[in-house]
C-alpha positions in Angstrom: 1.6 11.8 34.6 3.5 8.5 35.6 6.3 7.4 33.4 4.4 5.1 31.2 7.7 2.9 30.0 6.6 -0.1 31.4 3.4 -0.5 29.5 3.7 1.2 26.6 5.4 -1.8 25.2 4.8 -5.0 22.5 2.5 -7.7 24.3 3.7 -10.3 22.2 1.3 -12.7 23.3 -1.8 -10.8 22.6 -0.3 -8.5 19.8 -1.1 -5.1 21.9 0.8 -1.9 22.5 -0.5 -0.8 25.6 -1.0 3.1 25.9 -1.2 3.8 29.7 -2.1 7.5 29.3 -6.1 7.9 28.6 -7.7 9.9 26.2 -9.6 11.6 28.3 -11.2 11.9 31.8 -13.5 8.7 32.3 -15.5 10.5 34.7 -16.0 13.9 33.2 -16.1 14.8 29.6 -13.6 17.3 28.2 -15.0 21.1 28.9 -16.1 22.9 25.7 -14.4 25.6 24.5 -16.0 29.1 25.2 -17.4 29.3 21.8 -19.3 26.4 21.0 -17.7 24.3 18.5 -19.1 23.9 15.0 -17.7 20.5 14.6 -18.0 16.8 16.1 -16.8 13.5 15.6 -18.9 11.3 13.2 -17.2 8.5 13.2 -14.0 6.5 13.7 -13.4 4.8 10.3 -11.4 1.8 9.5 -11.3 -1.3 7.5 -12.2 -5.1 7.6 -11.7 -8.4 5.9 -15.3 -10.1 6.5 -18.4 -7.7 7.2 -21.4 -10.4 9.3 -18.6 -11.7 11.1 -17.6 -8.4 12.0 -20.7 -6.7 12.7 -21.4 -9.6 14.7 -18.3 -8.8 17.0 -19.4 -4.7 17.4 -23.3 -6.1 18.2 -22.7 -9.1 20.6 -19.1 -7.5 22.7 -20.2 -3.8 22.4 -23.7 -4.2 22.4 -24.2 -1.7 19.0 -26.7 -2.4 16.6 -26.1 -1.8 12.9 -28.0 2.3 12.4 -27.0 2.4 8.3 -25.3 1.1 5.6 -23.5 2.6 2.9 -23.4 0.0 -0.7 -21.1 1.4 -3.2 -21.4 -1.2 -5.9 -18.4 -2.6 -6.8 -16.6 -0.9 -4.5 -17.1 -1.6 -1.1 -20.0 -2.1 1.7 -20.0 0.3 4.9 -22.3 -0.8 7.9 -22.4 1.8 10.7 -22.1 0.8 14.0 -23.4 2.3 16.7 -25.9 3.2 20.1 -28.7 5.7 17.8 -27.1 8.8 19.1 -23.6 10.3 18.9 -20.8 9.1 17.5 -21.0 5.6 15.2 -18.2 3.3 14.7 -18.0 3.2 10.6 -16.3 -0.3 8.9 -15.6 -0.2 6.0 -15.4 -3.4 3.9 -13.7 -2.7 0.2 -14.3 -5.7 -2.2 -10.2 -5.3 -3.2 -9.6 -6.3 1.0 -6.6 -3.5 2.0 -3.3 -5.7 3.0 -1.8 -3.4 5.1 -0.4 -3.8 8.9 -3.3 -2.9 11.1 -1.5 -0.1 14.1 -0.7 -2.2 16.9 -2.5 1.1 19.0 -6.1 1.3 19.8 -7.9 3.7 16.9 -11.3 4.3 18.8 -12.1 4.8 22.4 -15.6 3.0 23.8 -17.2 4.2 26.8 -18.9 1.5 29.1 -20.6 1.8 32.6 -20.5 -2.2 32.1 -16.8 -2.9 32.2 -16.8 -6.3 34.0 -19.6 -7.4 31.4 -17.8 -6.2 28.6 -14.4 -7.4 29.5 -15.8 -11.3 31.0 -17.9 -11.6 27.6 -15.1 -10.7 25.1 -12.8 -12.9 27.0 -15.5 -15.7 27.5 -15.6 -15.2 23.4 -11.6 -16.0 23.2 -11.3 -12.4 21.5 -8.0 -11.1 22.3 -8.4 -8.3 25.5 -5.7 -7.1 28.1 -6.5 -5.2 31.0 -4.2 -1.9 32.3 -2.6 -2.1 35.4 -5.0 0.7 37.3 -1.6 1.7 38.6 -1.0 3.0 35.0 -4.4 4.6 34.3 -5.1 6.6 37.0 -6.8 4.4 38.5 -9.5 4.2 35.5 -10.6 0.8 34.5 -9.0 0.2 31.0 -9.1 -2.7 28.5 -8.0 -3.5 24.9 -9.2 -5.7 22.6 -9.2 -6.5 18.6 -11.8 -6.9 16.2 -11.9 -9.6 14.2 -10.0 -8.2 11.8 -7.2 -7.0 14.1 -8.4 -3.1 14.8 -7.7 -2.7 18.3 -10.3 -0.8 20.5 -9.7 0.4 23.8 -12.5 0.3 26.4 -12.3 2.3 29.2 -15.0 2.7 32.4 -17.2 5.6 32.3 -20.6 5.7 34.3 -23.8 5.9 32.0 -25.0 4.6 29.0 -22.2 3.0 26.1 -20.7 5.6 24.0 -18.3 5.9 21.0 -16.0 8.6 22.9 -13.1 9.4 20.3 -10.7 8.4 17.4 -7.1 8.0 17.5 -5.1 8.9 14.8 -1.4 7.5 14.5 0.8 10.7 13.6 4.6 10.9 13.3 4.7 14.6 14.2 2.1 15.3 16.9 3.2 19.2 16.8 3.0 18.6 13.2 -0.5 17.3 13.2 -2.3 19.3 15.7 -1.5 22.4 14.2 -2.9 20.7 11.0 -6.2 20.6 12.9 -6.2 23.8 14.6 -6.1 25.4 10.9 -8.3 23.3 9.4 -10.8 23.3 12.0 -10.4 27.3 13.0 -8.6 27.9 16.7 -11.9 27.7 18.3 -13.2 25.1 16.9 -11.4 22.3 17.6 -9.6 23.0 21.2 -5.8 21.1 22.3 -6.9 19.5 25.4 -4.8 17.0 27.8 -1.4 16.5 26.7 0.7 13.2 27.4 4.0 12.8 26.6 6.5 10.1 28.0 9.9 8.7 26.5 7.7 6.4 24.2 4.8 8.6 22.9 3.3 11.9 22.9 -0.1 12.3 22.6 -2.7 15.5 22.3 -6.5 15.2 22.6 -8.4 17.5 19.9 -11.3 18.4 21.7 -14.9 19.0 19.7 -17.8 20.4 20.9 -19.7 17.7 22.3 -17.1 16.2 24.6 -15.8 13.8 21.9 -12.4 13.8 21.0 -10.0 13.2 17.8 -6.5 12.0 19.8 -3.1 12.6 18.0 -0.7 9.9 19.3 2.9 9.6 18.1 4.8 6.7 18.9 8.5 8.1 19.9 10.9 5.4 18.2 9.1 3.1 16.2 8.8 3.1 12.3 5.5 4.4 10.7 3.0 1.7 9.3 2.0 2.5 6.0 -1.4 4.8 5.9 -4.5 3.6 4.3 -6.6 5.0 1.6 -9.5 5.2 2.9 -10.1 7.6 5.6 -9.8 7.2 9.2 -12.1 9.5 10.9 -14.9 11.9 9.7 -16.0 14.6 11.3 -19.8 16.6 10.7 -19.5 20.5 11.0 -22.1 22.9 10.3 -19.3 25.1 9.0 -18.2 23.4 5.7 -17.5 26.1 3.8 -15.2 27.8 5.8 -13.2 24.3 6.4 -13.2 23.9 3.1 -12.1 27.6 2.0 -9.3 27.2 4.6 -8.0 23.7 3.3 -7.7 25.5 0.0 -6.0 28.7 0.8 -3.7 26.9 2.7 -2.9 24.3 -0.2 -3.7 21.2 1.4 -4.0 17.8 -0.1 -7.2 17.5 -0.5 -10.2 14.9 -2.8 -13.8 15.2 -3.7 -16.3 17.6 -2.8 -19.1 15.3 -3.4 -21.6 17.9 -4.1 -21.1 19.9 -1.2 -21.6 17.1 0.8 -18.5 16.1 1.9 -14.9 16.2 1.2 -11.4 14.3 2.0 -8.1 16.3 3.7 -4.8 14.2 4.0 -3.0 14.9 7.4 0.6 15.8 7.5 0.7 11.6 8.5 -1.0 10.7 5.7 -4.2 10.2 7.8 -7.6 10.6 5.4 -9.5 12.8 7.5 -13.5 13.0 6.0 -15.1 16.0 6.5 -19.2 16.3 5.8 -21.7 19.1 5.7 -24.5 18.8 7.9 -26.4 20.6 6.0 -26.6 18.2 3.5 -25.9 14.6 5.4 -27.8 14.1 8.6 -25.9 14.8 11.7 -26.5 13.3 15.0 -27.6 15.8 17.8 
């Protein structure tokens, strides 16, 4: 891997970090462990300010449409974003609006066989986008841009239909965290992938069984953001109660079982990590 210095630095005119390393191959998805994996991503999960505005952004740049929407009265509102199979894209709009910093480093990974499309219509749009050298990527065509309410996406050029590929978690311990997930998750089912480390982040790809990924990414140097309540990921497995017997025995900070539906792990990072039971929610193939 190239030393990654000279883009994994604050683009003060746009308001990116650019991560030159890629989550993943763009041309192949990562191999499945030998033992099929009980677990997938669900969804990246993170907040907004205003919800049509914001749907509008996922539906006319991304090209999603909205597949649910969670109303907890009083609360908050949770439209789904997404392409009707795999993983969705879950914002979540609390009626309190969370004030914290948004991570200056993309938190979900989008898949596009369209990438001059993609990249001409958000910039036609005046959203915020910057484009990776290909001398940094390996040659794969990379972009970033921000949502309206400053969550920064990364798109990156993959043959086929659109896809929600991963979720990136920002960890200050990436040793730390990935062993969080290897015992949470059970050593074969969740699977450390491609590792990236330079002098200004290191970075592990938690592989699932479906070729989508959870990445841990620690920024080397720079102070932690505070974490937000709300979780950040979720993740379906058709092996809840074992998760859930290991989070316990192991003492973890953990919230909620929702009737056996679902349940909430904090991650060494503070990261709120949901877990649900496909048995009882419905889980995409």
């Amino acid at each position: 891997m190239r030393d990654c210095r000279v883009v994994a630095i604050m683009m003060a005119c746009a308001g990116f970090v650019l991560v030159a390393a890629l989550p993943v191959s763009a041309q192949d998805p990562p191999s499945s462990p030998l033992e099929p994996s009980p677990h997938t991503l669900r969804t990246p999960k993170f907040t907004i300010g205003d919800v049509d505005e914001t749907t509008a952004f996922y539906e006319q740049m991304f090209g999603m449409t909205e597949v649910r929407r969670a109303v907890f009265e009083g609360f908050m509102v949770e439209p789904v974003m997404g392409y009707g199979t795999g993983a969705d894209v879950a914002l979540l709009a609390p009626l309190e609006k969370e004030t914290i910093e948004k991570s200056p480093y993309p938190v979900a990974v989008i898949y596009t066989g369209d990438f001059d499309e993609w990249t001409t219509r958000i910039e036609q749009a005046r959203h915020p986008l910057v484009r990776l050298p290909a001398s940094d990527t390996d040659g794969v065509r990379t972009a970033i841009t921000r949502d309206p309410t400053g969550n920064a996406i990364e798109i990156v050029e993959r043959a086929g239909a659109p896809a929600v590929g991963g979720s990136r978690l920002i960890v200050d311990d990436r040793a730390r965290s990935e062993a969080f997930f290897v015992r949470v998750f059970g050593p074969t089912g969740v699977t450390p992938g491609q590792r990236f480390e330079t002098e200004t982040f290191d970075e592990v790809i938690m592989e699932f069984g479906d070729g989508t990924f959870v990445a841990l990414f620690e920024p080397k140097g720079a102070p932690a953001l505070p974490k937000s309540t709300f979780p950040v990921v979720a993740i379906n497995t058709t092996a809840f109660d074992a998760v859930l017997q290991r989070v316990k025995a192991a003492g973890l900070e953990h919230r909620g079982e929702f009737g056996g539906s679902m349940f909430l792990v904090t991650d060494p990072a503070g990261n709120v990590v949901e877990i649900a039971n496909c048995h009882v929610v419905t889980c995409h193939p």
